[in-house]
FIGU-969361 format. One record per residue (C-alpha): residue number from 0; residue in one letter; x negated, y negated, z negated. Coordinates in Angstrom, 2 decimals. Example, Ala and Ser with C-alpha at 12.3 -4.5 7.8 and 13.67 -1.06 7.14 Angstrom:
BEGIN
NODE/0/A/-12.30/4.50/-7.80
NODE/1/S/-13.67/1.06/-7.14
***
This chain:
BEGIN
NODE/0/X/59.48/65.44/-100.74
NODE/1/X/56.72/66.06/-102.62
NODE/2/X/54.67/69.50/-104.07
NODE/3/X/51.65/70.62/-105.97
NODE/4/X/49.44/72.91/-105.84
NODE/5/X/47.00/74.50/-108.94
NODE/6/X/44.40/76.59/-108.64
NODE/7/X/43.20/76.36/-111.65
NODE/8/X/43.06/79.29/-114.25
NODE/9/X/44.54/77.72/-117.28
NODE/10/X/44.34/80.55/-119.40
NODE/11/X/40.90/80.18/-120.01
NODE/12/X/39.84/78.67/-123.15
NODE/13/X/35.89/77.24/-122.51
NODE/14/X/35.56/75.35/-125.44
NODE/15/X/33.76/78.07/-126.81
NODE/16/X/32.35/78.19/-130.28
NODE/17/X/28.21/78.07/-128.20
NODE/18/X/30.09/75.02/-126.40
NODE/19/X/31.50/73.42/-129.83
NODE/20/X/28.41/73.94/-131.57
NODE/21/X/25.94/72.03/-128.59
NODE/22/X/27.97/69.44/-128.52
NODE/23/X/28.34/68.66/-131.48
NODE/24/X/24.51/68.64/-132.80
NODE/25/X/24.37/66.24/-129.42
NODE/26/X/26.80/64.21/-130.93
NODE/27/X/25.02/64.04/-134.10
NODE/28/X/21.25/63.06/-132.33
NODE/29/X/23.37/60.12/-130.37
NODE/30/X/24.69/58.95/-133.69
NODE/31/X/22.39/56.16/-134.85
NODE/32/X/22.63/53.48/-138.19
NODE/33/X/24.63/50.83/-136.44
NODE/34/X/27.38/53.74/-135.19
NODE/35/X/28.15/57.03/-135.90
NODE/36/X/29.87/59.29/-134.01
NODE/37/X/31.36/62.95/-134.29
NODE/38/X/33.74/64.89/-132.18
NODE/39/X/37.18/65.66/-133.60
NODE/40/X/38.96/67.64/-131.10
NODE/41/X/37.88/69.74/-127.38
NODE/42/X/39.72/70.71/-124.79
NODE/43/X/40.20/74.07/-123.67
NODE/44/X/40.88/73.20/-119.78
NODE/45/X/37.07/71.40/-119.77
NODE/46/X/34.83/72.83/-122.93
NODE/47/X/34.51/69.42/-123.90
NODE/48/X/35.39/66.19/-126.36
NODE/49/X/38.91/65.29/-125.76
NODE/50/X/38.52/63.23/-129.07
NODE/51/X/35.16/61.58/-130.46
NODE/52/X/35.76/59.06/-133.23
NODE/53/X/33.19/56.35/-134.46
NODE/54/X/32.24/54.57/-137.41
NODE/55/X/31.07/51.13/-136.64
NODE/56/X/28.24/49.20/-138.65
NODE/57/X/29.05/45.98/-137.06
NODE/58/X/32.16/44.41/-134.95
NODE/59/X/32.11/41.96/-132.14
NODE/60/X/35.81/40.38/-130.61
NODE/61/X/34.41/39.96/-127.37
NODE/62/X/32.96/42.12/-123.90
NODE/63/X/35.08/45.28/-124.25
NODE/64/X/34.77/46.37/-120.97
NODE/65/X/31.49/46.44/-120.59
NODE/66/X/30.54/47.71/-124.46
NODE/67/X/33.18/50.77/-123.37
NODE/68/X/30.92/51.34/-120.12
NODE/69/X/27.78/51.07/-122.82
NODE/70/X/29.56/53.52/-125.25
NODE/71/X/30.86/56.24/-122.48
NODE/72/X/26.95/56.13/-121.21
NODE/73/X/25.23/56.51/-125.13
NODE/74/X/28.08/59.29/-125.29
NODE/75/X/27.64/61.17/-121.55
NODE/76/X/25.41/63.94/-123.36
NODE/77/X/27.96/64.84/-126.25
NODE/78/X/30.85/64.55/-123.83
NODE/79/X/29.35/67.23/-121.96
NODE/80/X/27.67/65.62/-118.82
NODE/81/X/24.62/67.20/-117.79
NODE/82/X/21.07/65.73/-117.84
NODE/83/X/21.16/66.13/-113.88
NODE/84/X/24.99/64.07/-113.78
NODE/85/X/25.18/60.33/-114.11
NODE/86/X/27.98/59.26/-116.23
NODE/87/X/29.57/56.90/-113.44
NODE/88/X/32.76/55.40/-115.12
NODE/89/X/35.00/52.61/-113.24
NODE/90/X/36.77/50.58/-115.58
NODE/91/X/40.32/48.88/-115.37
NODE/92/X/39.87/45.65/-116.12
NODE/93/X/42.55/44.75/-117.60
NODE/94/X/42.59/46.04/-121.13
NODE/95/X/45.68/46.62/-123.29
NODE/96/X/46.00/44.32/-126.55
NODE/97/X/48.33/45.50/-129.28
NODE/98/X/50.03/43.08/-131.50
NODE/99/X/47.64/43.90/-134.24
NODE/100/X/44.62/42.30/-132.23
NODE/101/X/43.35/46.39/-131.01
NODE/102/X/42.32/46.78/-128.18
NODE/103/X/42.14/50.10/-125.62
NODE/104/X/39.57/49.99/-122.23
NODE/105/X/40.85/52.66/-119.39
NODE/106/X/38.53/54.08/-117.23
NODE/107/X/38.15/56.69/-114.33
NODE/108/X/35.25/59.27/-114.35
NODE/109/X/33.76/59.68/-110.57
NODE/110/X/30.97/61.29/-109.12
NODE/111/X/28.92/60.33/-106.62
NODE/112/X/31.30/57.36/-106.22
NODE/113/X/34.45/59.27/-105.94
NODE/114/X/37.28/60.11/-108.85
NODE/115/X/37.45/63.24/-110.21
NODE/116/X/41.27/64.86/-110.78
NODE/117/X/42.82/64.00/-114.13
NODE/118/X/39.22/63.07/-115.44
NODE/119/X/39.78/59.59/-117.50
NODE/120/X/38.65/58.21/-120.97
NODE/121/X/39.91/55.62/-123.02
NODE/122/X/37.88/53.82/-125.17
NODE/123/X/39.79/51.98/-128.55
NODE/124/X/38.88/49.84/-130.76
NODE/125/X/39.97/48.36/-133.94
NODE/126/X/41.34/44.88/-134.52
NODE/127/X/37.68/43.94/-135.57
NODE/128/X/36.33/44.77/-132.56
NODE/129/X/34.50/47.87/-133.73
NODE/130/X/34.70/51.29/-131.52
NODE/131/X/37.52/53.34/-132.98
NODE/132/X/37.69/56.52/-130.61
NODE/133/X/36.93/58.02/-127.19
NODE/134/X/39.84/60.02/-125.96
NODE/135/X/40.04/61.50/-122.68
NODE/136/X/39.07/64.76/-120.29
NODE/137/X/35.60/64.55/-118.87
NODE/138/X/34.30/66.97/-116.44
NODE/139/X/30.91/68.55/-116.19
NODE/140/X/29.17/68.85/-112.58
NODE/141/X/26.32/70.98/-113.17
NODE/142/X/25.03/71.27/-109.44
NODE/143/X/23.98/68.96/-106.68
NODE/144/X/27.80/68.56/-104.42
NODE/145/X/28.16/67.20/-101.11
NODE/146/X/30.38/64.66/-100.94
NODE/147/X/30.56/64.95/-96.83
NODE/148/X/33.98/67.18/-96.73
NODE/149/X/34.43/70.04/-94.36
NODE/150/X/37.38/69.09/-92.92
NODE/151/X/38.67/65.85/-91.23
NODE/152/X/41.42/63.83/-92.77
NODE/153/X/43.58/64.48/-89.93
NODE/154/X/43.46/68.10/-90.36
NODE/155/X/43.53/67.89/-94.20
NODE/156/X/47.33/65.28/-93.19
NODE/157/X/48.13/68.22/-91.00
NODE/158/X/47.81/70.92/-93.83
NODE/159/X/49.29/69.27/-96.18
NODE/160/X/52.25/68.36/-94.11
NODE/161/X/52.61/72.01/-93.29
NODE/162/X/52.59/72.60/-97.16
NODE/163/X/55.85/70.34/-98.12
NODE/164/X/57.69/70.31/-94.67
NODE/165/X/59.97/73.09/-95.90
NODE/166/X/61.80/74.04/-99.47
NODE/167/X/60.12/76.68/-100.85
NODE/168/X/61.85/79.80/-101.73
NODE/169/X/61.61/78.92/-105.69
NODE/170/X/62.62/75.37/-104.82
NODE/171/X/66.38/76.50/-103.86
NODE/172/X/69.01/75.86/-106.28
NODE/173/X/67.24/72.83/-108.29
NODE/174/X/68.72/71.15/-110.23
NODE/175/X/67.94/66.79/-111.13
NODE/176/X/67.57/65.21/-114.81
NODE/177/X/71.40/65.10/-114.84
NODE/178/X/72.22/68.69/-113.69
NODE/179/X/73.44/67.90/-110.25
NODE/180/X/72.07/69.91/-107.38
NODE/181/X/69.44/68.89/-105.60
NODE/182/X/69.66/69.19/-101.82
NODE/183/X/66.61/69.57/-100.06
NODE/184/X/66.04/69.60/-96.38
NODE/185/X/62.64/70.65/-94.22
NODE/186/X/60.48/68.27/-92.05
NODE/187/X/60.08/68.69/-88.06
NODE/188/X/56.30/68.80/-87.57
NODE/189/X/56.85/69.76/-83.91
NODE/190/X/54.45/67.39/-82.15
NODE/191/X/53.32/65.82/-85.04
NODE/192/X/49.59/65.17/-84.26
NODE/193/X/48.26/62.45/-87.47
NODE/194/X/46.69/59.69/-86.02
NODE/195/X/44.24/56.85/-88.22
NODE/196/X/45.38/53.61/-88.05
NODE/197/X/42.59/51.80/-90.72
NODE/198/X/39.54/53.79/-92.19
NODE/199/X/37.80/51.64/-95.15
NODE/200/X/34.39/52.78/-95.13
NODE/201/X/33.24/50.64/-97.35
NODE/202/X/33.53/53.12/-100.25
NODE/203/X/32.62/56.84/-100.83
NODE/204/X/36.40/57.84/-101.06
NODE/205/X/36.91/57.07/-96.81
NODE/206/X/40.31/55.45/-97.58
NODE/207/X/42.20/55.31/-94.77
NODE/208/X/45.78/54.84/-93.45
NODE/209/X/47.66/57.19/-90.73
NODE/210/X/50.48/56.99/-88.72
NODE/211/X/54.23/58.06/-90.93
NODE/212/X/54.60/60.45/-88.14
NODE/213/X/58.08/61.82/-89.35
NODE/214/X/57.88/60.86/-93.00
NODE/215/X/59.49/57.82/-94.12
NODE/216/X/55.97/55.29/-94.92
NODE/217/X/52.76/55.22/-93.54
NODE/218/X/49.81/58.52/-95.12
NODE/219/X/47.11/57.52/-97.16
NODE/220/X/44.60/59.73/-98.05
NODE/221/X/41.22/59.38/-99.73
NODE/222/X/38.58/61.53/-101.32
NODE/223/X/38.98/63.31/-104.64
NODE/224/X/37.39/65.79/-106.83
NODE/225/X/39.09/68.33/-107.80
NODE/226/X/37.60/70.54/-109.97
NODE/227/X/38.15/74.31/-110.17
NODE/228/X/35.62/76.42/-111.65
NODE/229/X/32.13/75.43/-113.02
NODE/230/X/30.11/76.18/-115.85
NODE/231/X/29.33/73.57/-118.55
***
């Protein structure tokens, strides 16, 4: 079983025309002779790029990776990271290669070493090696955050376990891709205490790997941004 939970206020459109207008004269100072860059699209979730294309002086069939982690930092003003926020990207990589010799670079944005939710860019470029396009959601973090959280993973196991242990009233009566009723049944929590089993600290997300408890595999959990309200 598995549930999700948004907080988020999508009706709020924050790529105002103020927003539009700063980033784009930012986008115009980081635009130089050997590449030029302007934003073609923003996304009303963030207030920022979701689309920045380039035009390339020169072309070079070689170090992708690390020319998209170059690009994404000349760019981390324009795509709306403050002057306060380092643009910390972590790259997959393992690029994609179409048959026509282009080639696209994923990467995660984090801060302070750990992901932030559904923030990602993708950086393309053209069979000639040149930088094609930026596409992605980048999130601003315009204040100092802890990263320490406030509550421990077991308790944060224990919520959500509380959370998807029974069908929810608006759950009843679904329905799979083929039409067929879905049956769903609730979780016994009762003396379900989560317990760690492995805790990587070698990273800022605290990894770490709990008992199944009465769920069918083993819990992860890790750290994650998740970002609700702020003001680019």
């Amino acid at each position: 079983m598995s549930r999700e939970v948004d907080v988020r206020d999508s009706s709020v459109n924050r790529a105002t025309s103020a927003r539009k207008n700063k980033l784009t004269s930012l986008a115009t100072d980081a635009s130089s002779k050997d590449l030029k860059v302007s934003i073609s699209r923003f996304s009303p979730v963030t207030g920022n790029p979701e689309l920045i294309a380039s035009i390339p002086a020169t072309s070079e069939k070689s170090n992708f990776v690390q020319r998209a982690l170059d690009h994404l930092q000349r760019l981390s003003r324009p795509m709306g990271l403050v002057a306060t926020q380092s643009a910390e990207y972590m790259p997959d990589p393992n690029y994609q290669t179409t048959s026509s010799g282009a080639v696209a670079v994923h990467l995660r944005q984090k801060y302070k070493g750990v992901k932030i939710f559904q923030a990602a860019q993708t950086v393309r470029f053209d069979p000639d090696g040149g930088i094609k396009e930026t596409v992605g959601n980048t999130f601003t973090v315009s204040a100092d955050l802890p990263v320490s959280p406030t509550l421990s993973v077991e308790e944060a196991v224990l919520v959500g376990a509380k959370f998807i242990a029974s069908p929810q009233p608006d759950e009843q009566g679904a329905k799979d891709q083929f039409g067929e009723p879905v049956y769903l049944s609730s979780i016994d929590l009762t003396g379900f205490v989560p317990k760690v089993t492995a805790a990587f600290n070698n990273g800022p997300d605290r990894s770490t790997v709990l008992e199944k408890g009465p769920f069918g595999d083993t819990i992860k959990a890790n750290l994650e941004w998740f970002s609700v309200v702020d003001d680019p």
